[in-house]
C-alpha positions in Angstrom: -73.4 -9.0 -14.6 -70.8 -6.5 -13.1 -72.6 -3.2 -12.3 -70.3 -0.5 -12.0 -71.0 2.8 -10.8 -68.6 6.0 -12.3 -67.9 9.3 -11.1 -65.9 11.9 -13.3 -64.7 14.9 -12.2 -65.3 17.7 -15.1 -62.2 20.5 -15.6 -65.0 23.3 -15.5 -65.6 22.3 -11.4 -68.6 20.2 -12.3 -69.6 16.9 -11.2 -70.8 14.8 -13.9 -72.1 11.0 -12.3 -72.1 9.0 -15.3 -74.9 6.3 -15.2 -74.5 2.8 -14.6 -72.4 0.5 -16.6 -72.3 -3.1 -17.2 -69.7 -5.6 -18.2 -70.1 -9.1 -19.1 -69.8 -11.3 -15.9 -71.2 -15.0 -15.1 -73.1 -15.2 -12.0 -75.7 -13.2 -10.4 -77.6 -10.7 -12.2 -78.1 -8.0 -9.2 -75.1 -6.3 -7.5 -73.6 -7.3 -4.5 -71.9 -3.7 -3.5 -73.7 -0.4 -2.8 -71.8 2.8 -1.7 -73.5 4.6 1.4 -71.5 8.0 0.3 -73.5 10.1 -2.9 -71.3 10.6 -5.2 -69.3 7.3 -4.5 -66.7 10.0 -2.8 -64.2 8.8 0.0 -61.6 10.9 2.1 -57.9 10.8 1.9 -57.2 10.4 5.6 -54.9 12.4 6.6 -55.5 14.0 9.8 -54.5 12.6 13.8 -57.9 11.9 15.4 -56.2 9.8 18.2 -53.0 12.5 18.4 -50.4 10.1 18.1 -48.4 11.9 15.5 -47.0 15.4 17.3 -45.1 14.8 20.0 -42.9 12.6 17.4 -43.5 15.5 15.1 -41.7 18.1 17.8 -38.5 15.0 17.8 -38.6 15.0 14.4 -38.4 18.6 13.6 -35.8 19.0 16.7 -33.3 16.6 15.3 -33.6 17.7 12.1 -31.9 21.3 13.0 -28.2 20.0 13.2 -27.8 17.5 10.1 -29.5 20.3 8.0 -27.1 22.5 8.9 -24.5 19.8 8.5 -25.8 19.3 5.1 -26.0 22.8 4.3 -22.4 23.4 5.2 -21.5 20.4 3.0 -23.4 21.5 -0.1 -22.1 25.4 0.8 -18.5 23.5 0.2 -18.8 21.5 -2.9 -20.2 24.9 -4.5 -17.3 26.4 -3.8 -15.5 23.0 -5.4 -17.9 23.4 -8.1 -17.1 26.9 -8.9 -13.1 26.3 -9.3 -13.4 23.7 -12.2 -12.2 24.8 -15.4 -15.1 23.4 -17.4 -17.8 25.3 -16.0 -20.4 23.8 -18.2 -19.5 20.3 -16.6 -19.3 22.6 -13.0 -22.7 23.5 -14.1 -24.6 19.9 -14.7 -23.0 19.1 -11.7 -24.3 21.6 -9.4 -27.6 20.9 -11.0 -27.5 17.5 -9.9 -25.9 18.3 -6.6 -28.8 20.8 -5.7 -31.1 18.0 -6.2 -29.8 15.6 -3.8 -29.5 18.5 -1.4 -32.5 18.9 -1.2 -33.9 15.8 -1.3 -31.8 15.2 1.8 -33.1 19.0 3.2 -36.7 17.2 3.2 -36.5 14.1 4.8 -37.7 15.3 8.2 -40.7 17.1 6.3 -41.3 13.4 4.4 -41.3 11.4 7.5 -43.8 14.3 9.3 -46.1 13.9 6.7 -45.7 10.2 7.1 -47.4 10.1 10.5 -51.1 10.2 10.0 -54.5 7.9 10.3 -53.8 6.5 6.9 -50.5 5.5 7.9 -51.4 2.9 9.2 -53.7 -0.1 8.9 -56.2 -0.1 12.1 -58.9 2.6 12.4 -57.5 5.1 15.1 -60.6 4.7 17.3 -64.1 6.2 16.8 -63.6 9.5 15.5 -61.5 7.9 13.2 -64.1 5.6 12.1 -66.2 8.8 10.7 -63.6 9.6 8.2 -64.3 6.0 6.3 -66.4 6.1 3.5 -68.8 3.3 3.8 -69.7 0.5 1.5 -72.5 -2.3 2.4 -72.5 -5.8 1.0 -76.2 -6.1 0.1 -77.9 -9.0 1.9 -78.2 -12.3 -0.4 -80.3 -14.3 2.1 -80.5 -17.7 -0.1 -76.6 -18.1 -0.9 -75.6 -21.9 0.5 -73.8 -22.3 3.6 -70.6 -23.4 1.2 -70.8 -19.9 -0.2 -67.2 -17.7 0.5 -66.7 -14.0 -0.8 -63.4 -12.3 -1.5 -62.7 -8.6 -2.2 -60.0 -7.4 -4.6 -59.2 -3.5 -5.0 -58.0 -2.0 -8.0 -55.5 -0.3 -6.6 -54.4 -1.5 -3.3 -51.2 1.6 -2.5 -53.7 3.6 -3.1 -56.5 2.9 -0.4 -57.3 1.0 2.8 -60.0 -1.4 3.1 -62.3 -2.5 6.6 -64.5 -4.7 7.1 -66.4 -4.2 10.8 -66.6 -7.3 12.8 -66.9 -5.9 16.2 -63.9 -3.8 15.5 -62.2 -3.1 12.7 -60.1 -5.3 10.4 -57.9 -4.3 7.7 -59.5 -6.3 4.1 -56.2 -8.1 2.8 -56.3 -10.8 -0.4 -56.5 -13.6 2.3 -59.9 -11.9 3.7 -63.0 -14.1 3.5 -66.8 -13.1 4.0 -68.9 -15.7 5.5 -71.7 -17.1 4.2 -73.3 -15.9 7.4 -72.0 -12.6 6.3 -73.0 -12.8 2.6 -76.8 -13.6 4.1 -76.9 -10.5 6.6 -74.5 -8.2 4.7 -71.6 -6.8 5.9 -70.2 -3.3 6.5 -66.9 -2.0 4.6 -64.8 1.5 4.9 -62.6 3.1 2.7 -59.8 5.7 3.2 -57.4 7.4 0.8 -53.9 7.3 1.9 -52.9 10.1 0.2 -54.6 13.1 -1.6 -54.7 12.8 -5.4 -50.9 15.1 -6.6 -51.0 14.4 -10.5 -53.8 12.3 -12.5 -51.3 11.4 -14.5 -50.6 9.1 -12.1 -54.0 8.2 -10.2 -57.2 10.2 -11.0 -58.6 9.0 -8.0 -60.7 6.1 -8.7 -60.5 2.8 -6.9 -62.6 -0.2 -8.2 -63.8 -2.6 -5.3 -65.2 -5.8 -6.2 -67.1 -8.6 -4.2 -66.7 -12.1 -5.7 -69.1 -14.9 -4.1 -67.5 -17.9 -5.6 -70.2 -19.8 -7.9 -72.7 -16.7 -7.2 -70.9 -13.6 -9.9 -69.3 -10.3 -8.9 -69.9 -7.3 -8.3 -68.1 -3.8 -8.3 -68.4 -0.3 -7.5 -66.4 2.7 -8.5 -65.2 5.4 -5.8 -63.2 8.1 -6.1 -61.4 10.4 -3.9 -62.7 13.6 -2.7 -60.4 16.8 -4.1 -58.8 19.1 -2.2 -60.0 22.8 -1.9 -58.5 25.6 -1.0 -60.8 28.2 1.8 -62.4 31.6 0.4 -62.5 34.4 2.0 -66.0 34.3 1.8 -66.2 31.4 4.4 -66.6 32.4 8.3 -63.1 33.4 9.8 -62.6 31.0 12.5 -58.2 32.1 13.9 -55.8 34.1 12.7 -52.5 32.3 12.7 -49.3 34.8 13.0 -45.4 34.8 14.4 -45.2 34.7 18.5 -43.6 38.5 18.8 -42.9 40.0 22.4 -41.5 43.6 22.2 -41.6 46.5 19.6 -43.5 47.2 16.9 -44.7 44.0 15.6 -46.3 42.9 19.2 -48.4 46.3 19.1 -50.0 45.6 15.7 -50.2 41.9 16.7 -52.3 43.4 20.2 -54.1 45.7 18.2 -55.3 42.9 15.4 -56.0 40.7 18.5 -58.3 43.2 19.7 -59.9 44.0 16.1 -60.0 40.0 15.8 -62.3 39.5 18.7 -64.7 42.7 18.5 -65.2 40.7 14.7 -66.5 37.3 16.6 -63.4 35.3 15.7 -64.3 32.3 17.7 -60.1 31.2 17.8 -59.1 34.7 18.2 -55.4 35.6 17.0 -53.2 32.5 17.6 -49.5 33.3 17.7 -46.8 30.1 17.3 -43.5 29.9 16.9 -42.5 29.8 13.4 -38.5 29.7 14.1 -38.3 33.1 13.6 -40.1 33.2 9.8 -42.6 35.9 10.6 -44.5 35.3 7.1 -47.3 33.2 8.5 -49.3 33.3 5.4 -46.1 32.5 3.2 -46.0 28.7 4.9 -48.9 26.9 4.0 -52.3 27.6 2.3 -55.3 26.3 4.4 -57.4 24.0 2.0 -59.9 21.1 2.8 -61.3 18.1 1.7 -64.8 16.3 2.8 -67.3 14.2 1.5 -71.5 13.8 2.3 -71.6 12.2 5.7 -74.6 11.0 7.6 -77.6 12.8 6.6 -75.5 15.1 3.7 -73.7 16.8 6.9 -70.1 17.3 5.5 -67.6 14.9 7.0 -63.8 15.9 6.0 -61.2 17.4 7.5 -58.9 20.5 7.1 -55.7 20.0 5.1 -52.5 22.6 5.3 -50.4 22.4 1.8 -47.0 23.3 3.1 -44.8 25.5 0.7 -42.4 24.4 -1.2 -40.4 27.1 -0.7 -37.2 26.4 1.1 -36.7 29.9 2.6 -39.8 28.7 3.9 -38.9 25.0 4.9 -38.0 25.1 9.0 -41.4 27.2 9.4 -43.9 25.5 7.6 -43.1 21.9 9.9 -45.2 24.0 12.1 -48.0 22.4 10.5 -47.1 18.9 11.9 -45.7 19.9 15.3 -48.4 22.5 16.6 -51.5 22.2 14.3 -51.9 18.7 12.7 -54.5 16.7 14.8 -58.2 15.9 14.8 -60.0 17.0 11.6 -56.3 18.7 10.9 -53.7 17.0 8.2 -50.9 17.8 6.5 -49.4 17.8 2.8 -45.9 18.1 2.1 -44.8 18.6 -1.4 -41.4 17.5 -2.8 -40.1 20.2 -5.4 -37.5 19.0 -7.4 -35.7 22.7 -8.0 -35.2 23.8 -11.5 -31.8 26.0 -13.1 -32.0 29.8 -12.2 -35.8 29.2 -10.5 -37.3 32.0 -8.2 -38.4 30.3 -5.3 -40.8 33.3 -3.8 -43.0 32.3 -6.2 -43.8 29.3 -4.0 -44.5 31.0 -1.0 -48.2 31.0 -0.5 -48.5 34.3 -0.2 -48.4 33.9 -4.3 -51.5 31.6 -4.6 -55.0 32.8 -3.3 -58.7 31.3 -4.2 -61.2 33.5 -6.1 -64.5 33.3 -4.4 -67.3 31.0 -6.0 -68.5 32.2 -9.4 -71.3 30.1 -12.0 -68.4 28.3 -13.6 -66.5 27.9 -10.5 -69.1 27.6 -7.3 -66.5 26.6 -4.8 -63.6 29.1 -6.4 -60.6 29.3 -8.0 -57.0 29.1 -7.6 -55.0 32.1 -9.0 -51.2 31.7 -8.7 -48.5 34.6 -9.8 -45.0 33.9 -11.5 -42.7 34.7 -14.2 -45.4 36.0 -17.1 -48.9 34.4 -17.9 -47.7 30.9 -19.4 -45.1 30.5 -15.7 -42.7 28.3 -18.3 -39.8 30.1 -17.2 -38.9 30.5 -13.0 -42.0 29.5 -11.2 -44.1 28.6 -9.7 -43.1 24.7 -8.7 -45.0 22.6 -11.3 -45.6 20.0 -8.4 -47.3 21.8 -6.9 -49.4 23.6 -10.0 -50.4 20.0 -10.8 -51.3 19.6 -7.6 -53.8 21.7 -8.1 -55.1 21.3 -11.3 -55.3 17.3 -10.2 -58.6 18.2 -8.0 -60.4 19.3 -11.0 -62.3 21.6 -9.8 -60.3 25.3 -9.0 -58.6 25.0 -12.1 -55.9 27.2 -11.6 -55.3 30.5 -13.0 -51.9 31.5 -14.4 -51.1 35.4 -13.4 -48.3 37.7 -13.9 -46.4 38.7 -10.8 -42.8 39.3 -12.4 -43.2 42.8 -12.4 -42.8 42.8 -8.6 -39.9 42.4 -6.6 -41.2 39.6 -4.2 -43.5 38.2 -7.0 -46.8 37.2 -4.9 -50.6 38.0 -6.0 -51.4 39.2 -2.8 -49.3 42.1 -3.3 -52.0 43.7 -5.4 -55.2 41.5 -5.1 -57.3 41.1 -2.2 -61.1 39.4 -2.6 -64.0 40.4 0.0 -66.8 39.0 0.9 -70.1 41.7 0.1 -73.4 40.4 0.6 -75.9 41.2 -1.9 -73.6 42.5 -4.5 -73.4 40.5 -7.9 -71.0 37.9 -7.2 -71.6 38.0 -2.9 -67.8 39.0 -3.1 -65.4 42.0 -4.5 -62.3 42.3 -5.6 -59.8 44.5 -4.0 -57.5 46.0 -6.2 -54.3 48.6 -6.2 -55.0 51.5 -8.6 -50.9 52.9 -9.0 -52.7 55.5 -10.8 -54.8 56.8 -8.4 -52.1 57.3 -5.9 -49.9 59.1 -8.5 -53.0 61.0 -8.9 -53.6 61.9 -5.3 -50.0 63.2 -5.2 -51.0 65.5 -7.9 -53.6 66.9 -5.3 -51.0 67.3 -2.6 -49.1 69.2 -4.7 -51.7 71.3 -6.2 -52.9 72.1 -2.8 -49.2 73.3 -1.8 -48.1 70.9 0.0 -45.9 68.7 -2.2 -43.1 70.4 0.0 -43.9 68.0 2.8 -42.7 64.4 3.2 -44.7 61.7 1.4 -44.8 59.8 4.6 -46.9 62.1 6.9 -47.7 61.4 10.9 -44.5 59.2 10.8 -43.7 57.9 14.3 -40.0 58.8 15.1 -37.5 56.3 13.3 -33.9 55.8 14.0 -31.3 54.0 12.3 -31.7 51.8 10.1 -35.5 52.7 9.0 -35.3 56.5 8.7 -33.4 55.5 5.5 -35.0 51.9 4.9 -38.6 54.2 5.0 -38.2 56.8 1.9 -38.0 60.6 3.8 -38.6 62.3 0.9 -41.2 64.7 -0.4 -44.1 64.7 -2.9 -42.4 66.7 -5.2 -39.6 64.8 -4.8 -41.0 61.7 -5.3 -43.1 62.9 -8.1 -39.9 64.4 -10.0 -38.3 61.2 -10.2 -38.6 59.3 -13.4 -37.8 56.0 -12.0 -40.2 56.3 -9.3 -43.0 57.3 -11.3 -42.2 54.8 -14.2 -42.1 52.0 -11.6 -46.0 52.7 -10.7 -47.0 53.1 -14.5 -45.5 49.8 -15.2 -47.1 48.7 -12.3 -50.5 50.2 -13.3 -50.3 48.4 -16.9 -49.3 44.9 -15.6 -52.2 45.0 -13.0 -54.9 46.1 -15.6 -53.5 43.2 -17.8 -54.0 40.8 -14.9 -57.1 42.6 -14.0 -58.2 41.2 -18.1 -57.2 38.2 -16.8 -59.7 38.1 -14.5 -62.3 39.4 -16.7 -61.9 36.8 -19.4 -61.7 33.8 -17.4 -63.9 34.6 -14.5 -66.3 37.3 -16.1 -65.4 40.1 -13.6 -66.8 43.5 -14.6 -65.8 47.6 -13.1 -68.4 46.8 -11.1 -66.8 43.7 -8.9 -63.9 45.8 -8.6 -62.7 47.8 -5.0 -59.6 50.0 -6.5 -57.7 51.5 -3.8 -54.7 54.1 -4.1 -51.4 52.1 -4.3 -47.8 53.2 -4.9 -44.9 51.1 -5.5 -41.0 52.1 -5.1 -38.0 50.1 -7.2 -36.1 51.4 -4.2 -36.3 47.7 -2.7 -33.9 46.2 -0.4 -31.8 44.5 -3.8 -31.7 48.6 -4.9 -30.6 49.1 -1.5 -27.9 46.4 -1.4 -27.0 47.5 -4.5 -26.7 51.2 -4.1 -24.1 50.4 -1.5 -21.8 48.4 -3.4 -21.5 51.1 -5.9 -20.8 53.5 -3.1 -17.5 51.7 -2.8 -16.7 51.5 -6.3 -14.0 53.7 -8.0 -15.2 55.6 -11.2 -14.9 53.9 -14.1 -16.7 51.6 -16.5 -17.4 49.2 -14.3 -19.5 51.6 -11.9 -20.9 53.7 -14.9 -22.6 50.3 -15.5 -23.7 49.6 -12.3 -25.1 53.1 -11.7 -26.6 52.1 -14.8 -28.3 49.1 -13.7 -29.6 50.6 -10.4 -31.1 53.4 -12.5 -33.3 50.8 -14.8 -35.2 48.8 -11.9 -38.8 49.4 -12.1 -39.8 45.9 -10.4 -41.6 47.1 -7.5 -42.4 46.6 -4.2 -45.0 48.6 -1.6 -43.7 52.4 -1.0 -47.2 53.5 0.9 -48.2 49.9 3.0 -50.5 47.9 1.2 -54.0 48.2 1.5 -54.7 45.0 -0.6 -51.9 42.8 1.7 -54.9 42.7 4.6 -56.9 41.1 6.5 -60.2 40.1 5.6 -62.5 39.1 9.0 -65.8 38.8 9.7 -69.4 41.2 9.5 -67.5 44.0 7.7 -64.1 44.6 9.6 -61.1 44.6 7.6 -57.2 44.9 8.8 -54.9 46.9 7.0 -51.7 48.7 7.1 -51.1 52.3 8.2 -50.4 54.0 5.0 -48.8 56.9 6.4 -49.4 58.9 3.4 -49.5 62.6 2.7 -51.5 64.6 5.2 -54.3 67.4 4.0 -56.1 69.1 6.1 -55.1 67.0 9.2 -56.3 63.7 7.5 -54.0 60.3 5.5 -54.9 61.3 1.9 -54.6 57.5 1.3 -56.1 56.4 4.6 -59.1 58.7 3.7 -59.6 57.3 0.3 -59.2 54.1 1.2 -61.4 53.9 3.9 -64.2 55.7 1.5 -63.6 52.8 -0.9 -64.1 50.4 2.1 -67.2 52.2 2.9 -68.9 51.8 0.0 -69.1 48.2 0.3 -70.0 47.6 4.0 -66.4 47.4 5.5 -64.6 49.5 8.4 -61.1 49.2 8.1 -59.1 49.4 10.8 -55.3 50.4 10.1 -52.7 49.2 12.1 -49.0 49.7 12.4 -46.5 47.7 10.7 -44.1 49.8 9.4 -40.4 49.0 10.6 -41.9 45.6 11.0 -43.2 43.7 8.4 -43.7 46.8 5.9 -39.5 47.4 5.6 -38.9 43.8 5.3 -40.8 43.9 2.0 -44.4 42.1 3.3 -47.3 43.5 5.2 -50.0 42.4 7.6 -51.6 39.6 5.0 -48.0 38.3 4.9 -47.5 38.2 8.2 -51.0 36.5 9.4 -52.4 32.9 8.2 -56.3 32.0 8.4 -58.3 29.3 9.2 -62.3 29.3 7.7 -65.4 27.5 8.2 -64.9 25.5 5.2 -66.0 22.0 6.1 -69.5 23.4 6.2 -69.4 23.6 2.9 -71.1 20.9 0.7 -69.0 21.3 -2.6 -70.3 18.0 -4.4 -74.5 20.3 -4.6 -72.7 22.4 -6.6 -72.8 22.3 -10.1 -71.5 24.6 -12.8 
């Protein structure tokens, strides 16, 4: 008989062990395999417990720097070729296929970082590595003859590696033979994933292993490889991750975060790396996780960083191999084949963030912005939405982020933890309409007269123009300022519905915070200055035109929602330097009231001719890491 053991992974999160099967086999009539993991779950191992893999990472990365930019002067060229035929349509498809191979040549140091890891090879890395095995025991069959032999045949042999323990471990290939001294005392296997699971199109996970004792039957059992999750905010802050800065602006709000960091029990504090001069920490990878039950149910896993896609973001994101793969640390790296006329900010990750756990949903859910709610037109990668919709359990959840200028979620969603509310969590929203409305006030109370941006710090050239100096009345008067936040307003309450249909949010999850957003973004600027130069004519009157019809928006007050969430209470967010009443930030006032109500001091720091005039704030700027391997995702059922 050959007793097989399933595991199914259900879309809605849940898993669903489906009982025993059997299949007609001759021979023995009692299995021969048992799984020491529940669930039948095994890792995919890709972290560096024995460090081998970053001082070739550091080589790697180094080398890289000069053929890429050979490569990119080379592809920089044949555009130029391209853009000279006569048949452009031809020019077109050729392009196409040229950006493909440039890329695909861009990536090859980022292929053969990722191809340094414990599964990438076929020993066990020492002892540390040997906890990341998923065990499987031959059971004992104390009266086989001394003649007896057993072999062991995988399903899928690319997929997995295979031990046997005799003193150390050995690598289980088709010429491996048990003993019929082992058969009698049973013998110990281990299993490791040598990659995650990227489309179940392709592999769903499972791997069959089967014992056959030659005269005495066969036996099999069913494992399958644990997902990949991305962290909540609801899990324990453990480092902030941000750009190494050491002058101006951005090293004071970087010193005051520190500071805010460790009063909030931040056990890594504020960790700042080189990212080759990419100051969007959070844009570079997404912090995710994968484990399975170890000895005694304590999790046993290991973090895993998902590296963007995005090749803005490229250079930056190898710092996940060079400075912060390692013991219980892997890496991914996606390959993104790029599309005609894409928008590659939607695959900064920056754009993707995890809902908190929910009854459907108990370890979260991905949400993920691009171009309108089906993203069938410029984004996000679809590599990478497969990716994520291959774990089967955050099923992700399509949102509309066109109507901003950068495109990314975190732009106007933030989620908190609360203790004792509803969900143990909130949603931080921006409310466009309330921070029209609370220009209203300032006007009403006679001082729309005064700048917008009040308690600004002195500015020179080029951020007393790159940071809007005009009034409230001002900006109220200006149709294309104020149409800019009602668009803004109606795409966030339809993504807002989003959330209420699919996760079951009510008003009552909901922390709105005053928001405003400007079409005065740096394309308007870039623009605006190229039809400076222009003589009058058509030609301009259509440009002028054009400039005058952007509503896609981007922060004019600094973010509240584009913070960052700590531990016991404290959250990080940027100055708003709004209107001042009464000697107080009308937004900073409201904002920290909203806070308030839900447990949290915020503490604002300042980022404004930093991060804020480049278009990002201090959630852009700063990366996390969370206590998530403490979190045993396979007791959790929908």
């Amino acid at each position: 008989m050959l007793a097989r053991t399933l595991l199914l992974l259900s879309t809605s999160g849940a898993l669903v062990i489906g009982a025993p099967l059997a299949a007609a086999n001759a021979g023995t009539a009692s299995p021969l395999l048992r799984t020491d993991t529940p669930h039948g779950l095994f890792l995919a191992n890709l972290d560096d417990d024995a460090g081998r893999c970053q001082t070739p990472a550091k080589k790697i990365a180094a080398e890289a720097v000069d053929r890429e930019a050979a490569n990119d002067e080379a592809f920089q060229k044949r555009r130029e070729e391209l853009a000279k035929m006569p048949d452009q349509e031809e020019a077109q498809r050729l392009f196409e296929e040229l950006q493909r191979t440039h890329q695909k040549e861009q990536n090859l140091a980022d292929r053969e970082l990722a191809a340094c890891n414990d599964a990438a090879d076929t020993v066990v890395n020492g002892s540390q590595d040997a906890l990341d095995l998923a065990r499987i025991h031959t059971i004992p069959q104390p009266t086989v003859p001394k003649s007896a032999v057993g072999s062991l045949r995988i399903s899928q042999p690319d997929r997995v590696h295979l031990f046997i323990k005799r003193g150390t471990w050995e690598l289980v290939t088709p010429e491996t033979r048990l003993s019929a001294d082992e058969l009698r005392r049973g013998a110990e296997l281990g299993i490791e994933g040598r990659d995650i699971i990227r489309d179940t199109a392709q592999w769903d996970g499972s791997i069959d292993v089967t014992l056959t004792v030659a005269g005495g039957g066969a036996s099999t059992v069913t494992m399958h490889e644990a997902p990949v999750l991305t962290q909540l905010n609801t899990q324990k802050l453990q480092q902030v991750i941000t750009e190494k800065t050491t002058e101006g602006e951005g090293k004071q709000w970087r010193d005051d975060t520190a500071a805010v960091v460790k009063k909030a029990g931040v056990p890594g504090g504020l960790r700042q790396l080189n990212l080759s001069g990419d100051q969007w920490a959070q844009d570079i990878f997404e912090p995710a996780y994968t484990s399975i039950p170890g000895p005694g149910g304590k999790p046993q896993g290991m973090k895993l960083l998902i590296g963007s896609v995005n090749d803005d973001r490229r250079v930056a994101s190898r710092v996940i191999f060079t400075e912060l793969a390692g013991a219980d640390v892997g890496g991914v790296h996606v390959e993104h084949v790029p599309v005609p006329f894409e928008n590659s900010s939607y695959d900064s990750m920056g754009n993707l963030e995890t809902i908190p756990a929910t009854s459907s949903y108990p370890n979260g859910r991905v949400v993920i912005g691009g171009d309108g709610l089906d993203h069938t037109k410029t984004g996000p990668a679809p590599e990478m939405v497969t990716l994520l919709k291959s774990q089967g359990m955050q099923d992700p959840i399509a949102m509309d982020t066109s109507w901003l200028t950068i495109g990314h979620v975190d732009e106007f969603i933030q989620f908190v933890p609360v203790p004792g509310s509803r969900l143990g969590w909130k949603a931080v929203v921006a409310d466009p309409t309330a921070g029209l409305k609370l220009l209203g006030e300032v006007k009403k109370a006679g001082h729309g007269g005064d700048k917008l941006h009040g308690n600004q710090p002195p500015l020179e050239w080029p951020y007393d123009e790159r940071i809007d100096q005009r009034t409230t009345n001002e900006f109220l008067a200006d149709a294309q300022f104020v149409g800019t936040n009602e668009r803004a307003a109606d795409r966030i309450a339809a993504n807002v519905d989003v959330l209420r249909q699919k996760v079951g949010l009510t008003e009552a999850d909901l922390v709105r915070v005053p928001a405003l957003y400007t079409a005065r973004s740096l394309d308007y600027g870039m623009l605006e200055t190229s039809i400076r130069s222009m003589p009058d004519g058509p030609e301009k009157d259509a440009k002028v035109k054009e400039l005058n019809a952007m509503r896609d928006g981007v922060a004019e007050v600094p973010g509240t929602v584009n913070g960052l969430v700590l531990n016991a209470g404290h959250y990080i967010a940027p100055k708003p330097f709004g209107p001042v009443l009464g000697g107080k930030d009308v937004f900073a006032d409201a904002i920290s009231k909203a806070f308030r109500k839900i447990g949290y001091q915020v503490t604002y720091v300042n980022d404004l001719t930093s991060t804020h005039v480049s278009e990002g704030e201090i959630h852009c700027a700063t990366n996390t890491v969370r206590d998530s391997l403490t979190n045993r995702w396979w007791t959790k059922q929908s």
